[in-house]
C-alpha positions as a Markdown table, in Angstrom:
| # | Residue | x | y | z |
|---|---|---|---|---|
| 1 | Unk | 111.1 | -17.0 | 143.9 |
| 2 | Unk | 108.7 | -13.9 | 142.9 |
| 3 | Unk | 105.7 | -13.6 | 143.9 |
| 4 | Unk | 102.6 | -13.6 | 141.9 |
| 5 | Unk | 99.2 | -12.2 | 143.2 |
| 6 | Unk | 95.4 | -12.7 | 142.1 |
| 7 | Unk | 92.9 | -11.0 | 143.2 |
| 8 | Unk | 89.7 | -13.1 | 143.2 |
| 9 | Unk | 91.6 | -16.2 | 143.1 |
| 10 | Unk | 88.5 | -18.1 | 144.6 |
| 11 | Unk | 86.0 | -16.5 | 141.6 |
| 12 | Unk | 85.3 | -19.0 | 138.0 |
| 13 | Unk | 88.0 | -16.9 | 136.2 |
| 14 | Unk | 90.8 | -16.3 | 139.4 |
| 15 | Unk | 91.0 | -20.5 | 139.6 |
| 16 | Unk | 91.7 | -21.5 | 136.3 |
| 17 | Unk | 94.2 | -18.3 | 136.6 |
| 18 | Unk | 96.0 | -20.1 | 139.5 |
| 19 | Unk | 96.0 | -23.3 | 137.9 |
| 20 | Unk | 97.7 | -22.1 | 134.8 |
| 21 | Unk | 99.7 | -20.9 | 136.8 |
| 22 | Unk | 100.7 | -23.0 | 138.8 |
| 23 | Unk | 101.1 | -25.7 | 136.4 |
| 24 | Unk | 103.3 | -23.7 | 133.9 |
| 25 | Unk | 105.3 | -21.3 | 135.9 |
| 26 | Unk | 106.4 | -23.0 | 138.8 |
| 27 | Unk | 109.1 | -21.0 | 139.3 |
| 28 | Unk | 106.8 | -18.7 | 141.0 |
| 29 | Unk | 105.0 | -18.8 | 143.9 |
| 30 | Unk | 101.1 | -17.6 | 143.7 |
| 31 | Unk | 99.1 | -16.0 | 146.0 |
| 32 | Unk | 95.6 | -15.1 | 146.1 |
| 33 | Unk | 93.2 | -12.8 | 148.0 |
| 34 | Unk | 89.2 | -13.3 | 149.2 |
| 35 | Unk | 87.0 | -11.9 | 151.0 |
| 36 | Unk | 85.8 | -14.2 | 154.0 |
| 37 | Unk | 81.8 | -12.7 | 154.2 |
| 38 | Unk | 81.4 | -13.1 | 150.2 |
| 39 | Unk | 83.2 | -16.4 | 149.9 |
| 40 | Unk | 81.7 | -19.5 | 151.1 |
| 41 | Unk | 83.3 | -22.4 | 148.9 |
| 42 | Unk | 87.2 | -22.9 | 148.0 |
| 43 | Unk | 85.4 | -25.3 | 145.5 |
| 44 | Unk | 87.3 | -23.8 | 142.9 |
| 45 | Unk | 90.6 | -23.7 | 144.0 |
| 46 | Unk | 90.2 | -27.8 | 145.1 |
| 47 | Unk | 92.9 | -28.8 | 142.2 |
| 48 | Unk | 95.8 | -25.9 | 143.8 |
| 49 | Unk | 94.5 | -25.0 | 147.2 |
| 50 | Unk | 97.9 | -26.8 | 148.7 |
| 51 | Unk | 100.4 | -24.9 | 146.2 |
| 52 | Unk | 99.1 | -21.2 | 146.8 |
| 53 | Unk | 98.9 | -18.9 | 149.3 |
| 54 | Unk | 95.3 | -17.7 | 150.4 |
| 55 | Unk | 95.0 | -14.5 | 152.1 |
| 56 | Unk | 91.8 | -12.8 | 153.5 |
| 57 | Unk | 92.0 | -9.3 | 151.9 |
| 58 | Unk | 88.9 | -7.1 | 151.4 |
| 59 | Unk | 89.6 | -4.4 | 148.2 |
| 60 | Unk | 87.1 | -2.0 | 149.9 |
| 61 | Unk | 89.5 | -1.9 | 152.7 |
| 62 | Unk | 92.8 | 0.2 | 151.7 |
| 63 | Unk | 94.7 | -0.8 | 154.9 |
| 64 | Unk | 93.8 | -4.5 | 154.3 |
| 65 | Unk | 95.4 | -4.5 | 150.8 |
| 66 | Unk | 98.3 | -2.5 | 152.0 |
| 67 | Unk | 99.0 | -5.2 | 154.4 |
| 68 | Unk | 98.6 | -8.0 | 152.1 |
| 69 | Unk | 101.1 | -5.9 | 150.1 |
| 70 | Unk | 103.6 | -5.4 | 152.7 |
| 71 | Unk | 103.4 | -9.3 | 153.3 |
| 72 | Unk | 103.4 | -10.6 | 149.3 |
| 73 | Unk | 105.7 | -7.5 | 147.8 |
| 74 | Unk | 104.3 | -8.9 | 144.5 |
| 75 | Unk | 106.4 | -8.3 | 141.0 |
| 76 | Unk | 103.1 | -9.3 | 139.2 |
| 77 | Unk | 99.0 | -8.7 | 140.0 |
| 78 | Unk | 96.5 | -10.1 | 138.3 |
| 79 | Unk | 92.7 | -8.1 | 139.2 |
| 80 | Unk | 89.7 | -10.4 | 138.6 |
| 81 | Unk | 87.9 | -9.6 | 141.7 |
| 82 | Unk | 85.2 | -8.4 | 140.8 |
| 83 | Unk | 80.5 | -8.6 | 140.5 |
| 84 | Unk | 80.5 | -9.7 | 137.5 |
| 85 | Unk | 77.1 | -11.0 | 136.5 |
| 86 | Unk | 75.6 | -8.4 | 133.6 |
| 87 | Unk | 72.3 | -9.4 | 134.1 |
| 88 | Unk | 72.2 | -9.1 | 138.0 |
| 89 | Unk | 73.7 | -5.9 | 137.3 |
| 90 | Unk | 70.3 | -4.3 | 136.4 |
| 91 | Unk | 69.3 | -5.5 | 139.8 |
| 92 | Unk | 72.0 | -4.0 | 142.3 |
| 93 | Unk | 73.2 | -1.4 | 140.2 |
| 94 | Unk | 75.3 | 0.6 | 142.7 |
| 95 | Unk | 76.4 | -2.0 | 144.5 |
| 96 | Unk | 78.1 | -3.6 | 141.5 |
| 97 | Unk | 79.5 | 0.3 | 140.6 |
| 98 | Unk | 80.9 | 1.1 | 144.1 |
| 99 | Unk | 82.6 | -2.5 | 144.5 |
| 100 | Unk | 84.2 | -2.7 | 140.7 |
| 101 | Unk | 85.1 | 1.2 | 141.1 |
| 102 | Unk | 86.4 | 1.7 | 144.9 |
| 103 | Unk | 88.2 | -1.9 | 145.1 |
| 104 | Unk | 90.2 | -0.8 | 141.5 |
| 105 | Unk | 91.0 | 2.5 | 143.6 |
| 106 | Unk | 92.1 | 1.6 | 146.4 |
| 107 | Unk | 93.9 | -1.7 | 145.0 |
| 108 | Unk | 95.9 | 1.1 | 142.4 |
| 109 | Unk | 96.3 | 3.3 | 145.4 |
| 110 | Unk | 97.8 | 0.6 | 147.8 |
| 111 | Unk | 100.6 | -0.3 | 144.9 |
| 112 | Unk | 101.1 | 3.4 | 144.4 |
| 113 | Unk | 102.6 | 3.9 | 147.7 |
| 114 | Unk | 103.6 | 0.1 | 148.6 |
| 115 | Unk | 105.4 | -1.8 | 145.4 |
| 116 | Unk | 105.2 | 0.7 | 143.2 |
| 117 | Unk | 107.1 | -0.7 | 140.1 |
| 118 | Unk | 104.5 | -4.0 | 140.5 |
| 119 | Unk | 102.9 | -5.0 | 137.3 |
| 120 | Unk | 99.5 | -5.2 | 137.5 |
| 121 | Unk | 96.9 | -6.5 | 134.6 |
| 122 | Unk | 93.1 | -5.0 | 134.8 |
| 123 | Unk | 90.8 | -7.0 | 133.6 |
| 124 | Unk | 88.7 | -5.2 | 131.8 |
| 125 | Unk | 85.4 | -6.2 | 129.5 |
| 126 | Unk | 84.3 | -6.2 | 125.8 |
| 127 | Unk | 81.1 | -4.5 | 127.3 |
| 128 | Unk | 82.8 | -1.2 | 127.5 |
| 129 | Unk | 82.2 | -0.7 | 123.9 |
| 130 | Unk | 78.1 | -0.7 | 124.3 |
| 131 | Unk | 76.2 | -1.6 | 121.2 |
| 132 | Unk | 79.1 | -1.7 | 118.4 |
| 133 | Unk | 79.0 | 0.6 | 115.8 |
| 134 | Unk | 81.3 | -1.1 | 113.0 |
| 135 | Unk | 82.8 | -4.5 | 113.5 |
| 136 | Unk | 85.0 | -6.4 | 113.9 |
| 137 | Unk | 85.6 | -4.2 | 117.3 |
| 138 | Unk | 89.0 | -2.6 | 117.4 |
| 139 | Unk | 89.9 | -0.5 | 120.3 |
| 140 | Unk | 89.5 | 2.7 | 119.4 |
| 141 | Unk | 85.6 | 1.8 | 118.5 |
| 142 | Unk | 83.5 | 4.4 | 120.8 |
| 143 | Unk | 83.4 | 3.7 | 124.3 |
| 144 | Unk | 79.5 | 3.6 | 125.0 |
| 145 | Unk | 78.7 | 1.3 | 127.9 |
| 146 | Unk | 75.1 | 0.5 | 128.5 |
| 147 | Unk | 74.8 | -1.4 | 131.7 |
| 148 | Unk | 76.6 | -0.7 | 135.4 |
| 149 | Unk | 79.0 | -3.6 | 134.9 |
| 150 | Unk | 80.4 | -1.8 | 131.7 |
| 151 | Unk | 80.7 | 1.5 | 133.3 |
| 152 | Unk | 82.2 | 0.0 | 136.6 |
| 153 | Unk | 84.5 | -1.6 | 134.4 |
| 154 | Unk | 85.4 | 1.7 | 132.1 |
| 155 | Unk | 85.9 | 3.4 | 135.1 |
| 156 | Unk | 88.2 | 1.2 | 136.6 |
| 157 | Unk | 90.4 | 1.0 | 133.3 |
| 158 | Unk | 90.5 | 4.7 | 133.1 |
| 159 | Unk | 91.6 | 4.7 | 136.4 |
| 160 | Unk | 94.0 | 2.7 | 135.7 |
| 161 | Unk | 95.4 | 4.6 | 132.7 |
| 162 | Unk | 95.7 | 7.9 | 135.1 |
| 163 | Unk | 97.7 | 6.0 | 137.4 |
| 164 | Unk | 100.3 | 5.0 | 134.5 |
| 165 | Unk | 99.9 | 8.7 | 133.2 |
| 166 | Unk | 100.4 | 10.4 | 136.8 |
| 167 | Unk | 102.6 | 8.1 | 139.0 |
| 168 | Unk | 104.4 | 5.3 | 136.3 |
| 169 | Unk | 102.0 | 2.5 | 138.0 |
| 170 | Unk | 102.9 | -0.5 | 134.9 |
| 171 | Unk | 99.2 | -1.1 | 134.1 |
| 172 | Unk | 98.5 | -3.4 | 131.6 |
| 173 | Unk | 94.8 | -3.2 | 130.3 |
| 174 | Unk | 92.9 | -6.2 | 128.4 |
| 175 | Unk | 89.4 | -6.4 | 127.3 |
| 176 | Unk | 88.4 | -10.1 | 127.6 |
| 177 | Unk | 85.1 | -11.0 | 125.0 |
| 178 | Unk | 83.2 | -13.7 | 125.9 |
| 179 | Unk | 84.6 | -16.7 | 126.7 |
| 180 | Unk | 83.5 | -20.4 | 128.0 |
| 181 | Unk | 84.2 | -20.9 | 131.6 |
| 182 | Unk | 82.5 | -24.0 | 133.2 |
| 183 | Unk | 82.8 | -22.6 | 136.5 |
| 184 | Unk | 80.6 | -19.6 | 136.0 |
| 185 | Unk | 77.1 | -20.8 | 136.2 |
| 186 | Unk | 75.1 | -17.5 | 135.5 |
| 187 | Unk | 76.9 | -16.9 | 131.6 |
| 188 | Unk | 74.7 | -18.1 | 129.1 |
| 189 | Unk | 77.5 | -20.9 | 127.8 |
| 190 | Unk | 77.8 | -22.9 | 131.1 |
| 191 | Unk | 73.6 | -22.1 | 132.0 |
| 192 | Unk | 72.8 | -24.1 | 128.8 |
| 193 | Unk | 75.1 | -27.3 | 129.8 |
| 194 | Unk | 73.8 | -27.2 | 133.4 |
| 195 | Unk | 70.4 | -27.0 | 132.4 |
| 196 | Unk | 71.6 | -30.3 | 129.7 |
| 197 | Unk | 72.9 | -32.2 | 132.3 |
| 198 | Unk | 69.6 | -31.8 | 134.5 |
| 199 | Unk | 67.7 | -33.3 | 131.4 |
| 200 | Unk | 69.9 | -35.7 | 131.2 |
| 201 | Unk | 69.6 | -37.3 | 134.6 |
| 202 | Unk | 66.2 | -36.6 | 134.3 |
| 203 | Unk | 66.1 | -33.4 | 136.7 |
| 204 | Unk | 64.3 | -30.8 | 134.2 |
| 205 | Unk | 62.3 | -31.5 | 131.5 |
| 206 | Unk | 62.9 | -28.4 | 129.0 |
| 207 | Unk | 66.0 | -25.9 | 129.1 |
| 208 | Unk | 64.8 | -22.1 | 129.3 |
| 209 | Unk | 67.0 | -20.0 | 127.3 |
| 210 | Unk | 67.0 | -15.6 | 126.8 |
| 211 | Unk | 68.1 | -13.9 | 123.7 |
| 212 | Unk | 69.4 | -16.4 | 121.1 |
| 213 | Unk | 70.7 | -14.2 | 118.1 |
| 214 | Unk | 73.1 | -12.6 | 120.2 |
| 215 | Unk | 77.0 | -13.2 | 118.2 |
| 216 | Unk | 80.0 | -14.0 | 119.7 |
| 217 | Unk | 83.4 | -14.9 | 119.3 |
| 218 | Unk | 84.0 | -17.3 | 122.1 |
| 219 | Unk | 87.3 | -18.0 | 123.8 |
| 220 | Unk | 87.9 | -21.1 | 126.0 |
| 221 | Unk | 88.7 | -19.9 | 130.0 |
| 222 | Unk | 92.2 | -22.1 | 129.9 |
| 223 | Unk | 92.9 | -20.0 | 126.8 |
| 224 | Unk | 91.3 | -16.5 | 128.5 |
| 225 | Unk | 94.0 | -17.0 | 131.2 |
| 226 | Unk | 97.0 | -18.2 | 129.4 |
| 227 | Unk | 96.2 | -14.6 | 127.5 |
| 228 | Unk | 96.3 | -12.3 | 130.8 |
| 229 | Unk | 100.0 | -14.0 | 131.6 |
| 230 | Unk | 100.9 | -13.4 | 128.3 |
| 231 | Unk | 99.9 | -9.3 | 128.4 |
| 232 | Unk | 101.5 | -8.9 | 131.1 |
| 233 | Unk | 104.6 | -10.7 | 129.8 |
| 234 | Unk | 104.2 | -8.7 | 126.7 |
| 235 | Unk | 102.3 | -5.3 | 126.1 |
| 236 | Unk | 102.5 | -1.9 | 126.7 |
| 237 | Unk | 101.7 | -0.4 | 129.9 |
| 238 | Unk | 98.8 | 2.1 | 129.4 |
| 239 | Unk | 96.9 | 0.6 | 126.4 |
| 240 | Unk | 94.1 | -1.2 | 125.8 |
| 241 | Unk | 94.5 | -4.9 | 124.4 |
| 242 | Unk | 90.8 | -6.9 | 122.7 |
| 243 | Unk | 91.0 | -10.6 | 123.4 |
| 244 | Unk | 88.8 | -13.3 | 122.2 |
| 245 | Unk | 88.1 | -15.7 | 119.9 |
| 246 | Unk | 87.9 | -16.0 | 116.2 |
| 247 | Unk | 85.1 | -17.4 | 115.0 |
| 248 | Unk | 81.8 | -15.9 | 115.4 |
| 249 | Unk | 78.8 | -18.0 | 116.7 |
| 250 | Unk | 75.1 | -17.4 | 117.6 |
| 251 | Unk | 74.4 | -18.4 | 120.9 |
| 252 | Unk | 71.2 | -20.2 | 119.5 |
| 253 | Unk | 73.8 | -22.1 | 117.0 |
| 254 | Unk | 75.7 | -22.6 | 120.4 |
| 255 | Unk | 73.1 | -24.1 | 122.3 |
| 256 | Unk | 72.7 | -26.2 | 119.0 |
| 257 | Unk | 76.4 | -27.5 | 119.3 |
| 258 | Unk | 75.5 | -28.3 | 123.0 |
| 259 | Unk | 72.3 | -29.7 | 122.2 |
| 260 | Unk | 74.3 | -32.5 | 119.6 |
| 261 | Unk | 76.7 | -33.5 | 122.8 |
| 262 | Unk | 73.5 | -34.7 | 124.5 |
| 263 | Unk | 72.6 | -37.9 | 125.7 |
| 264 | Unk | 69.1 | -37.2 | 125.4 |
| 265 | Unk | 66.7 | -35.2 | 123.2 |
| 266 | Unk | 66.6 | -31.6 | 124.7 |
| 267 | Unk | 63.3 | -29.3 | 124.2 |
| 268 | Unk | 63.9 | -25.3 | 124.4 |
| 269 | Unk | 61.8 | -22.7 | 125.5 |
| 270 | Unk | 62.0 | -18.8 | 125.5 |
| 271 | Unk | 62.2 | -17.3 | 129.7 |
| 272 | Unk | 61.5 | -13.5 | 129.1 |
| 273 | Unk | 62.9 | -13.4 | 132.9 |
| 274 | Unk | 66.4 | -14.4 | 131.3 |
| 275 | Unk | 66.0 | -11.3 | 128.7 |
| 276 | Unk | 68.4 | -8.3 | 130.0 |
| 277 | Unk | 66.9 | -4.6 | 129.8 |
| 278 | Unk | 69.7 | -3.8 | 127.1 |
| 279 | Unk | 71.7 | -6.4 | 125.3 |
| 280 | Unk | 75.0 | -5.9 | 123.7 |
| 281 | Unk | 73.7 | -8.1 | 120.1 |
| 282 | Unk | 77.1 | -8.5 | 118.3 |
| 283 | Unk | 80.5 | -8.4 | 119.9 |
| 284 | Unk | 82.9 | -9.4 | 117.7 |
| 285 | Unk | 86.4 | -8.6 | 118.3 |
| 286 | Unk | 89.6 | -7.5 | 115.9 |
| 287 | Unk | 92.2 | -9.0 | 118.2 |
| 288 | Unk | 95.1 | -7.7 | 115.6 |
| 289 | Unk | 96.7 | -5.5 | 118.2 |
| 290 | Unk | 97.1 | -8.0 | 120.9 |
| 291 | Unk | 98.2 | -10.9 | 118.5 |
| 292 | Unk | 100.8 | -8.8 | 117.1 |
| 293 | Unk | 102.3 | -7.5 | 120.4 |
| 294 | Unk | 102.6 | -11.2 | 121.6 |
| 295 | Unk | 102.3 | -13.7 | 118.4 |
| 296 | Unk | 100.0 | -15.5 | 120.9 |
| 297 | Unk | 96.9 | -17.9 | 119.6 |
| 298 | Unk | 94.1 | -19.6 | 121.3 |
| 299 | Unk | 94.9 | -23.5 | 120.9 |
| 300 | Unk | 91.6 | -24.6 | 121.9 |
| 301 | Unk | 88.9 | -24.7 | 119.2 |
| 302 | Unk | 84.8 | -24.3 | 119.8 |
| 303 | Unk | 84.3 | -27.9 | 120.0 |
| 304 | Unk | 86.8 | -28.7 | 122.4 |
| 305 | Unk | 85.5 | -26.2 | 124.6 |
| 306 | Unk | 81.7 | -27.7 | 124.3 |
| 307 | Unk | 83.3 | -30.8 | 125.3 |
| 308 | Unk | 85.1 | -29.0 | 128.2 |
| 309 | Unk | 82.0 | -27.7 | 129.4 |
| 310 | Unk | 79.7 | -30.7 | 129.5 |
| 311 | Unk | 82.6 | -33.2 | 131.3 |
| 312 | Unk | 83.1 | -30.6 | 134.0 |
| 313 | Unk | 79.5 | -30.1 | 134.5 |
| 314 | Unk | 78.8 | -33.7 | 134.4 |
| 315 | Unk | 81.4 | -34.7 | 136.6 |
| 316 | Unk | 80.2 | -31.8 | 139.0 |
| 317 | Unk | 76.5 | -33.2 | 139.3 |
| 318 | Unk | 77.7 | -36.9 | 139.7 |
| 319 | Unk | 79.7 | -35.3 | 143.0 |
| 320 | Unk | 77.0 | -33.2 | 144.5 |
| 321 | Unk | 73.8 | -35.7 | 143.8 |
């Protein structure tokens, strides 16, 4: 059986990686990679903990990934690891640069010389584009990041592209646009419905929200990763792929969907601490390039994701109260 590799298998986005996995490709075995001093819960990985393989791997230590390598001998990779917070971002800028940056290096480096001919997908970010200049966004909009997550994250695709260019590594690059994940409490989608299921079990009285004009074309996270096996099943090595959804939403007429799933009546109020320094206002994707290299579709529309969202968050509070 081949062997499959995540990095950040423990993270929001690495989990429901391993359970697509898991559940649809079982004639693969998957491994995954954390780092013991940043990771203090396998709560994510509860549903497939027993049908992976969990290795403690830091990315900012070459000779730990080469080892972890050496063991796995991977024929695919999937990079999530990653700080990925964009508002915290403002607050430990160059910790979030030298962790995004040097664990991409040394992670490209360690397949250079160990499994060279290893597929590996970096998962890169819509925020690499900066404000947009024309939408929809295709790729070859101007790169402009404005924040130290989208520059960490430029970085490490560009290193990625000399790495194809120079040594033949197969790098497949995707830039994911936002995208409902109910494990990944600090993103605006899954901060509403916490703060809604609070109310609800009467825990907070009014739900504090930033910047609501924002637009977006959300993607469901069972989608987001169905997408990142499908690139690597699919495109080119070298270029860069847009992923996301296809219908553009507020997040204020987000919130609203949200707000029409609750049990109670939910009051709103503006938190000038939830404001970033620089926002990204519209990021709407053209996804034409990726949908024609694969013929893939997200199946999930924006309702069923809302629904998504509040069950797991419901049925999280009623296990931890």
């Amino acid at each position: 059986m081949d062997n499959i590799l995540v990095t950040g298998i423990t993270g929001s986005g690495g989990s429901y990686l391993a359970e697509y996995i898991v559940n649809n490709h079982p004639e693969v075995n998957v491994w995954g990679i954390c780092r013991w001093h940043s990771t203090t819960s396998y709560a994510n990985i509860e549903n497939v903990k027993n049908q992976i393989i969990l290795k403690e791997c830091d990315l900012l230590d070459l000779s730990s990934i080469i080892r972890t390598l050496q063991e796995c001998m991977p024929v695919k990779i999937f990079h999530l690891a990653a700080y990925a917070n964009v508002r915290k971002c403002f607050d430990t800028p160059l910790s979030v640069i030298n962790n995004n940056i040097m664990g991409t290096a040394n992670l490209l480096e360690a397949i250079r010389l160990v499994c060279p001919s290893t597929i590996v997908q970096i998962c890169s970010t819509s925020e690499v584009y900066g404000t947009p200049e024309t939408t929809p966004i295709l790729e070859s909009h101007p790169i402009k990041p404005v924040n130290p997550y989208a520059v960490s994250k430029l970085a490490s695709e560009s290193l990625a592209y000399s790495y194809f260019c120079s040594w033949g590594v197969k790098v497949v690059i995707t830039r994911m646009f936002a995208y409902i994940n109910p494990r990944r409490s600090e993103i605006f989608a899954t901060a509403f419905a916490k703060q809604i299921v609070r109310i609800e079990h009467g825990k907070q009285e009014v739900l504090k929200h930033g910047n609501l004009e924002s637009i977006r074309t959300l993607i469901d996270v069972r989608d987001a990763m169905e997408s990142y096996w499908i690139a690597c099943e699919k495109c080119e090595f070298g270029v860069p792929y847009n992923i996301g959804g296809n219908v553009a939403i507020t997040v204020g007429e987000f919130l609203h969907l949200l707000k029409n799933n609750a049990d109670v009546n939910i009051k709103t109020e503006l938190d000038k601490d939830l404001l970033r320094p620089v926002d990204v206002t519209k990021q709407v994707p053209n996804t034409d390039r990726f949908y024609k290299a694969t013929g893939w579709q997200p199946k999930y529309s924006i309702y069923d994701s809302v629904a998504f969202l509040l069950e797991h968050l419901r049925n999280e509070h009623l296990t931890h109260r």
